[in-house]
N, C-alpha and C positions, 0 to 999 in steps of 0.2 A: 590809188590807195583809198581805200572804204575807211573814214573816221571812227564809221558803227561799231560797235563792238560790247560782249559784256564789258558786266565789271562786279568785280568780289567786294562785298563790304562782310568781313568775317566769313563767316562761312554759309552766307547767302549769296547765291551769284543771280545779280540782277542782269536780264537780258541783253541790256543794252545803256547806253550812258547819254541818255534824254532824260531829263527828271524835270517831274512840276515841283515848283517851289511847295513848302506850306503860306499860305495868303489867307492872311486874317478876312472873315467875311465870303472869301472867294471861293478858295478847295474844298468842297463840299463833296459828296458824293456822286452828284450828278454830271458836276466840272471835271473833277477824276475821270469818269468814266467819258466822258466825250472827247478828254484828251488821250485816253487809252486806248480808244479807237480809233484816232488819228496817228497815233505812231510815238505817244509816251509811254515810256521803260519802265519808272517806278515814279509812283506818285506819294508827296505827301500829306498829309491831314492839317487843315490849321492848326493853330498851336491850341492843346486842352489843357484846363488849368490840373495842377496834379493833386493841390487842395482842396477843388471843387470836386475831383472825381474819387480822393480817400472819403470826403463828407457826404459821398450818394448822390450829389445833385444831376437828376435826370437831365439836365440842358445839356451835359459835356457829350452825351450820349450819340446824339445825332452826327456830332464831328466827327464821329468813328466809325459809322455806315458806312458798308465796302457793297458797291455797286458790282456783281459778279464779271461786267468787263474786263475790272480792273486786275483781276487776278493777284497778283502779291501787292501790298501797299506799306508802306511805313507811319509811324504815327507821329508825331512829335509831343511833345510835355513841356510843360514850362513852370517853373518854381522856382524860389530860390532854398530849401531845405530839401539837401539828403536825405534824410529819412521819410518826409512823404513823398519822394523822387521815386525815393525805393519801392514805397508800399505801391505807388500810384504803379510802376512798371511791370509788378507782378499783376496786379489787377488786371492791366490791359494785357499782357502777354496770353496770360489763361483765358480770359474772354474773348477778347477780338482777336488773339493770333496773329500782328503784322508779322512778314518779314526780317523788322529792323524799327528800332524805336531811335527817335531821336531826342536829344534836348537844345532847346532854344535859348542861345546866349547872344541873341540879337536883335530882337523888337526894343527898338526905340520910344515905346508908346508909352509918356509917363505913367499912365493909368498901371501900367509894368514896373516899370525902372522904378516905383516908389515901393514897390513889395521887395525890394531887390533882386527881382526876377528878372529874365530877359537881358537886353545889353548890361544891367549893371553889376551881371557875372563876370563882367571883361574887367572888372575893378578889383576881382578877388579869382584869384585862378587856382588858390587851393581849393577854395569852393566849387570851383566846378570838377575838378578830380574826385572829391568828395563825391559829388550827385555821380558822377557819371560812374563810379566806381558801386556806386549802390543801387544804381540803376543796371546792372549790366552784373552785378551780384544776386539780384532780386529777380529781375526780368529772363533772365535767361537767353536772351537776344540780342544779337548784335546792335551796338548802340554806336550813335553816330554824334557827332556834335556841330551847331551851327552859329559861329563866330563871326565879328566884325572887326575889323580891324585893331580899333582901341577905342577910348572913352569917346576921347577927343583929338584934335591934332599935337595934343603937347603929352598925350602919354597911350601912343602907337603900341600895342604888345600884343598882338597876331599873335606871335612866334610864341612868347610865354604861356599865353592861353590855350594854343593848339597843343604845344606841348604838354599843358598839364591835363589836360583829355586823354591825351594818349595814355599817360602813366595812370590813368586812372582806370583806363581800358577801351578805351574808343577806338572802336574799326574802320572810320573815317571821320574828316572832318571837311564840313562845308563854309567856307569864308565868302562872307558876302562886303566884298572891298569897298569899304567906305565906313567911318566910325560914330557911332552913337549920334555925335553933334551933326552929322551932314545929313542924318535921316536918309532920306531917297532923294535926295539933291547932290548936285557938283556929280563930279565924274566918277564912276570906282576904278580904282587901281590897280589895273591888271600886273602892273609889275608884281605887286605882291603874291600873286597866284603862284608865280615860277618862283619867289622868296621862300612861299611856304613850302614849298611842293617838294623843292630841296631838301626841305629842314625837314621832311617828315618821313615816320617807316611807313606807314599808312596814305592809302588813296587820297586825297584831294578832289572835291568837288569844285566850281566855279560857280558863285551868285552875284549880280549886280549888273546892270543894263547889260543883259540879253535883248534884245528886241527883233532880231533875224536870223536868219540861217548861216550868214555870213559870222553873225559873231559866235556861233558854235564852232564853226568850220575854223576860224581864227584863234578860238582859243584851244580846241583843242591838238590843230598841227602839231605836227615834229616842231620841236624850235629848231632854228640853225645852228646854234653851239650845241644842240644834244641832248640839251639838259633837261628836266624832268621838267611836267608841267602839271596840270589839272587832267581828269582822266573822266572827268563830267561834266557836265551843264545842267545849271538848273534855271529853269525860267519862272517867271513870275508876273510882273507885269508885261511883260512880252506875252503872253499867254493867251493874258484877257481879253475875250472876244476875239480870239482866235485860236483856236486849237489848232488849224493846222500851221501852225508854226513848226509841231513836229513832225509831220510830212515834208514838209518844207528842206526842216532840216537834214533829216533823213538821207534825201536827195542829192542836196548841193554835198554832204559829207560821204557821198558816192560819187562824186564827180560828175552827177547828174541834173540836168535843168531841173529847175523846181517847179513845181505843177504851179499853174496857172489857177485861183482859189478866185470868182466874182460873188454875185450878192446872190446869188438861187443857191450856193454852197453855202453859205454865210447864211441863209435863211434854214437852210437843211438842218444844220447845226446847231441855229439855235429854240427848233423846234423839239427836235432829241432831246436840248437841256432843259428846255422847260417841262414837257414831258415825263424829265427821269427826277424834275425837281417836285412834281406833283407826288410821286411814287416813295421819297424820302420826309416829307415834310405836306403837313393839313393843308388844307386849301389855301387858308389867308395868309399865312406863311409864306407858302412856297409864291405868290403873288407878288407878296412886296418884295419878299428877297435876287424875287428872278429881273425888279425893273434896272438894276445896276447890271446885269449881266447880260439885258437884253440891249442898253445902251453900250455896253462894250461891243457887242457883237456889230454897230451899227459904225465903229470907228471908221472916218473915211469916206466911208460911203455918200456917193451923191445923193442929196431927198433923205442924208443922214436925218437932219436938225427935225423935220418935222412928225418922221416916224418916232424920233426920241421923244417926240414930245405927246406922244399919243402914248408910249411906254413908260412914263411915270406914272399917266395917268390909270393907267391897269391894275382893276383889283381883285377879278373874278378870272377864271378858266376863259368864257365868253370874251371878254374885254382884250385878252391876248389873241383868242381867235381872231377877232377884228383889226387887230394889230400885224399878226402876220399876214392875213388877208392884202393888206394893203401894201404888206413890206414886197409880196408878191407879184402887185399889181406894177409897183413903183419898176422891180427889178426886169418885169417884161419888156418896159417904157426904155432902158438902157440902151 
């Protein structure tokens, strides 16, 4: 049995049910498009603020570059008021054209949760019926929503919160199993995946420690009693500095060996992302922002520590040359 397969969110059918997370920092257009290449279905955009992008500010702009790899992409939004949800969804619909827009009722990052934006919509779930309803009024797009479990461990409401999405109009919903207080710590709780997946008329995505092929393959089987489950995967930090995770995945969810990925592939890759990150962003930019991307790519890797250490110190186009140069040398030496 081949796992692969599309999947509808409204009346978009996305190819396949591999999805990049949005990763603050990370999903950029260059990342998109390297993971697009490797075998990701639908990618989506960090999260853009929906305030900054009703008030003009040219910064939100760049998170919304679609790398022509990418083919369809989704965008996500983050606020906590309906009505600049609204404005912000028609703005990006008519301009950038995703797919599928999402909103983000899951960053943890107090710089967030004090606008009451992000997780601290899991505290107010008519609120997020509100946005999502005016998002999906306004936008004209199928809107998705991306939930945590609950605040905290003493007021769990998944089920409430997904619910009031739905009645709001949401064409699916992404739970990323772990609540507000665990941040990206402790385990996520895949029980809840098949709790929600139940309770909902709507698709079901899966977020939180992905890290291999195995846990797509696992989460997305048949269960044994039957019963419904998540009909996605979306990765995130499993991702970083390594795209082909979705190759990976791909495979083993065909019942096939997973290719074999060393450091002249890993070096390949992260040549293309530096590359397509020159092509979205100025020189000094795309410089500093590529040294965390180029140290992810370095995970593992033996003769890691010392390449990473010549990859902070990178600030020009040159300076990366000399950096891959050596990642090259290092990996003939294997």
């Amino acid at each position: 049995m081949d796992l692969h397969r599309p999947v509808y969110i409204g009346s978009f059918k996305a190819k396949g049910n591999l999805f990049l997370a949005p990763t603050a920092g990370y999903s950029d257009a260059a990342y998109r498009a390297v993971c697009a290449e490797r075998g990701c279905d639908l990618a989506f955009t960090e999260m853009v603020s929906a305030e900054a992008l009703v008030r003009g500010s040219g910064k939100t702009e760049v998170l919304m570059e679609r790398d022509e790899a990418e083919g369809e992409y989704a965008i996500q939004l983050f606020g906590p008021s309906p009505e600049t949800l609204g404005r912000a969804a028609a703005m990006v619909a008519k301009r950038w054209k995703p797919a599928v827009l999402d909103l983000n009722c899951g960053c943890p990052v107090p710089k967030i949760v004090k606008t009451g934006a992000g997780s601290a919509l899991m505290r107010d779930p008519a609120r997020i019926e509100a946005i999502v309803r005016a998002m999906v009024e306004s936008g004209g797009l199928p809107v998705t929503a991306k939930i945590r479990l609950g605040w905290d461990e003493s007021s769990i409401n998944y089920l409430e919160a997904a619910e009031a999405a739905v009645r709001g109009g949401a064409a699916a919903i992404t739970l990323h199993a772990r609540t507000r207080a665990q941040g990206y710590a402790g385990k996520a709780d895949r029980n809840a995946f098949y709790t929600l997946a139940a309770a909902l008329p709507v698709p079901l995505f899966a977020s939180g420690d992905l890290f291999s092929a195995a846990d797509a393959v696992d989460i997305l089987s048949p269960r044994p009693d039957g019963g419904p489950g998540p009909v996605a995967v979306m990765f995130a930090r499993g991702a970083m500095g390594d795209p082909f995770i979705f190759s990976r995945a791909r495979a083993a969810m065909a019942g096939l060996p997973e290719p074999d990925v060393g450091s002249a592939e890993r070096l390949a890759a992260a040549r293309r992302h530096f590359d397509l990150s020159l092509k979205y962003y100025d020189e000094r930019t795309a410089c500093v922002e590529f040294r965390k991307q180029a140290c992810a790519y370095l995970k593992g890797l033996r003769g890691g520590a010392a390449l990473r250490a010549m990859a902070v110190g990178c600030a020009t186009p040159a300076d990366y040359e000399g950096f891959f140069t050596a990642w090259e040398r290092a990996a003939a030496e294997l």
